[in-house]
N, C-alpha and C positions, 0 to 999 in steps of 0.2 A: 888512857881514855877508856870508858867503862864501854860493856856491851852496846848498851840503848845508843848511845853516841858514832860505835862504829855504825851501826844502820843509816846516820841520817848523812849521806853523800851528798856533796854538794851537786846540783842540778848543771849540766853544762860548764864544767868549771874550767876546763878548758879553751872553750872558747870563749867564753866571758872575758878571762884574763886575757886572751889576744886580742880582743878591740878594745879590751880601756887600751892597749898597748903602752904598758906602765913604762915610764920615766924614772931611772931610778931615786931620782934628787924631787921627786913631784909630791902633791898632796892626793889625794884618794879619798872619797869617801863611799865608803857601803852601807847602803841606807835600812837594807837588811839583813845585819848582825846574823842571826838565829844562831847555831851552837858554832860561828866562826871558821865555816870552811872554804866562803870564798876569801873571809878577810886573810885567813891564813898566809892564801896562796898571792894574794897584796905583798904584804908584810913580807912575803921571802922575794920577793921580787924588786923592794925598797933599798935604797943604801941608807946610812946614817943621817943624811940630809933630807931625807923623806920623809910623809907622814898619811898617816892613815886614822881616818875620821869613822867613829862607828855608832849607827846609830838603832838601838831596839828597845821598845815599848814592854817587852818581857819581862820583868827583871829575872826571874827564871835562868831564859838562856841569856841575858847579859851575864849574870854571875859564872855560868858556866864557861862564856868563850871569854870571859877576863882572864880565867885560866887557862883557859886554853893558850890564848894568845901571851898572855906572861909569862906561858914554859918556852913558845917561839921565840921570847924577844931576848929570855936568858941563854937560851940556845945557840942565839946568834951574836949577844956581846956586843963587841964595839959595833958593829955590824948591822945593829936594827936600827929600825926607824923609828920617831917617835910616834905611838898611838894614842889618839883620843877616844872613849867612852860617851855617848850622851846618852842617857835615859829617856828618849823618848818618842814619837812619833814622827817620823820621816815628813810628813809633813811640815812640821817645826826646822826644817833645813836653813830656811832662810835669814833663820836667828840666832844660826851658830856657824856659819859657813860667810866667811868675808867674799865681796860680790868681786868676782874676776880671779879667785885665789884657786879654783879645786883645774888639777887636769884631768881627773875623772871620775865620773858619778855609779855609782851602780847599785840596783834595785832589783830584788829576788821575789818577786810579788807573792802575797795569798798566805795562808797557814803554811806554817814547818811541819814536817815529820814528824818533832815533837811534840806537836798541838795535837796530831791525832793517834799517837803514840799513848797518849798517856787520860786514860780515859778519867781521871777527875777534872780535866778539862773540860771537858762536855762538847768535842769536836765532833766526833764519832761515835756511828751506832752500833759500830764491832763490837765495843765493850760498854757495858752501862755505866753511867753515870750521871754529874746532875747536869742542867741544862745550862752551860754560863758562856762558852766560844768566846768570851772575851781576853783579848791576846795581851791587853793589860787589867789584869785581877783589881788593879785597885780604884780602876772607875768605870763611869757609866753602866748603861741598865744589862744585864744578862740579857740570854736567849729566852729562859725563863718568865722574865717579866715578860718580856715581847709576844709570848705566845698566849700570854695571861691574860694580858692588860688591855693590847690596841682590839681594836673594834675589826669584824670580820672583815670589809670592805679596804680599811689599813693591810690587813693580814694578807689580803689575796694580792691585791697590786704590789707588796714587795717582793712576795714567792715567786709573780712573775714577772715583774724588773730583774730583781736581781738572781733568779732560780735558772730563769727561762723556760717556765716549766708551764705549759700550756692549758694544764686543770689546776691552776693556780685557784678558783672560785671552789671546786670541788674539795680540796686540799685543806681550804679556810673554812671553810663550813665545817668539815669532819675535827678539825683542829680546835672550833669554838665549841661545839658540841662534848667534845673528851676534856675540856677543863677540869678540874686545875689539871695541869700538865708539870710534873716535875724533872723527869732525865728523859737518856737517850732512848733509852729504849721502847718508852712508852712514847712518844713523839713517833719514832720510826712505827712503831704497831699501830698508829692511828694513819696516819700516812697513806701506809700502805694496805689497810683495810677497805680504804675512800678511794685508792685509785691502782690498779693492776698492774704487774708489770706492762710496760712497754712489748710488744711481739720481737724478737731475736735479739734485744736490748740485756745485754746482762747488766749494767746500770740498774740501783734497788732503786723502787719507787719513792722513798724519802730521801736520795742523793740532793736533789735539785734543793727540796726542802732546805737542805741543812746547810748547802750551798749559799741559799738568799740569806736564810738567817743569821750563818759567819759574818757576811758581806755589808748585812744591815748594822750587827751590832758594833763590827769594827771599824766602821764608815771607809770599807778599802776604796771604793772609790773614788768618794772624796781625796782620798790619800794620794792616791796616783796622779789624779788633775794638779795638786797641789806641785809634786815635785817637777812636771812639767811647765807648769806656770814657770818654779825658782829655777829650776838648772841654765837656761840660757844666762842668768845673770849672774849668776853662782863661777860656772867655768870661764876659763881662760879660751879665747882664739885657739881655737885646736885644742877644746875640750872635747873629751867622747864620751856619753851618756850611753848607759848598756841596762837595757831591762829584759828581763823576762817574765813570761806570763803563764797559768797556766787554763786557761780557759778565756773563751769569747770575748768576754765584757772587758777583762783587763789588755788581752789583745789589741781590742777595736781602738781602745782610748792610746794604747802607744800608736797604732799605725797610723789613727787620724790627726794626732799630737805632731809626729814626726812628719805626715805629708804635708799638714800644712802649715809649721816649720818652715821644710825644704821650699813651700812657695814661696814664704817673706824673707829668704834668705838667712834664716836664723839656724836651721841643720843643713849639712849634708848627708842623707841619708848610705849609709854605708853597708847596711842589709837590705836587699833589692825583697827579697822574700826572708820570714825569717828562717833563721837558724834552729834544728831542728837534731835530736837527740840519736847517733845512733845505733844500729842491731844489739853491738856490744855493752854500750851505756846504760839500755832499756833494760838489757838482762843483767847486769849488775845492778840498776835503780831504776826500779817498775816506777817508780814517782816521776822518773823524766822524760817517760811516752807523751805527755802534754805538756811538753815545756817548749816554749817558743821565745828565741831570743832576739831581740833587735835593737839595732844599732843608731846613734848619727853622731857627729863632729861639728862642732859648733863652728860657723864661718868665720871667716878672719871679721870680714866687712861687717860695717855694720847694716842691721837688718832692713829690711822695707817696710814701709807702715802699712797696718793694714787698710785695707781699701772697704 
């Protein structure tokens, strides 16, 4: 495993793997791949009758944790389970997953470490580069067009849907005004020219920015409603569905997913509050101070209609 790969720790990976509470003879699917450190800790936890389903829009870190997970699976011999690959947006679950087959789902929400690790990606304004945040290279519009192309009144109401960033109008304005807009770093300098730090906030005032504009180009949250829709019909009677979030928006949609779930009878919610990263994991992975994990178990019964 090279340098870059030892940094990117899987978030919560211990507790994750205690509520799928893997089976050894079961299917699994991890719906976010990234460079394969929770699928890993699947895979060793699988017997030979096992399988693990993996699914990331990257090709990037798909190629990487193919390897990764091909050195596990030769590692372990007669011993491994079998693993699937798909190329592509979690989303798309319900068109590769047979209804009532998975025993458990899990989903690592939001850009990887290597999204903002790697600055011709255009995640981050640590290091310059051009403006694209798109988690798959080979389609839809960049950050770039976005900041180009939609009309100021477009631009402010995504910053603050999806930013939560309250001079969302101020923010668009300064943004339409510095066109053309091409990298990071000229993005962040307009940004934060148009609006001051926050008072005792160390959060930069382009965060929120780059925040919406990830969130818009990669349609995360369509993403997340989608696997909430498939999972109940996806998993078996005492399936467990395990996500983590790492900020508000993807948050609200598991809690509100999962409560009202638990009302029609379709989870049991098995995280009262989420799961939460800690002293020692925060100082070994500064990325897992925001990580919130939560739980539910799909009922045996079948569910109530809604009302």
């Amino acid at each position: 495993m090279t340098e870059s790969q030892t940094r990117h720790v899987p978030v919560l990976l211990e507790d994750s793997i205690g509520y799928l509470s893997i089976r050894p003879e079961g299917t699994y699917v991890d719906c976010t791949l990234g460079l394969g450190g929770h699928s890993e800790a699947i895979l060793r936890s699988l017997g030979p009758a096992g399988k693990l389903i993996c699914f990331d829009r990257d090709p990037e870190a798909m190629e990487l944790a193919r390897e990764r997970l091909g050195r596990v699976r030769q590692e372990l011999g007669d011993r491994a389970a079998q693993v699937e690959f798909v190329d592509e947006a979690f989303s798309s679950i319900a068109s590769h997953i047979k209804a009532g087959s998975a025993d458990g789902i899990l989903a690592d929400f939001g850009a990887s470490s290597m999204h903002f690790d790697e600055a011709r990606r255009g995640f981050s304004f640590q290091a310059d580069g051009p403006l694209d945040m798109r988690m798959d290279p080979r389609s839809g519009p960049t950050a770039e067009q976005v900041v180009n192309e939609i009309s100021e009144n477009e631009l402010a109401n995504l910053i603050y849907e999806y930013g939560e960033e309250r001079r969302s109008r101020t923010v668009a304005r300064a943004i339409v005004r510095g066109r053309p807009i091409g990298t990071t770093r000229q993005l962040a300098r307009i940004v934060a020219s148009a609006v001051p730090p926050i008072k005792n906030s160390p959060i930069h005032p382009a965060t929120r920015t780059f925040q919406a504009l990830r969130i818009y180009v990669n349609r995360e949250l369509e993403e997340i409603r989608a696997l909430f829709e498939a999972a109940p019909k996806l998993l078996k009677p005492s399936g467990r569905l395990v996500v983590i979030s790492f900020h508000s928006l993807e948050d609200r949609i598991a809690k509100d997913n999962f409560r009202e779930g638990a009302r029609l009878g379709i989870w049991s919610i098995l995280t009262k509050k989420p799961v939460t990263a800690g002293d020692e994991e925060i100082y070994r992975n500064p990325r897992s101070r925001s990580a919130k994990l939560r739980a539910g178990e799909r009922e045996r019964e079948a569910p109530r209609r809604r009302q």
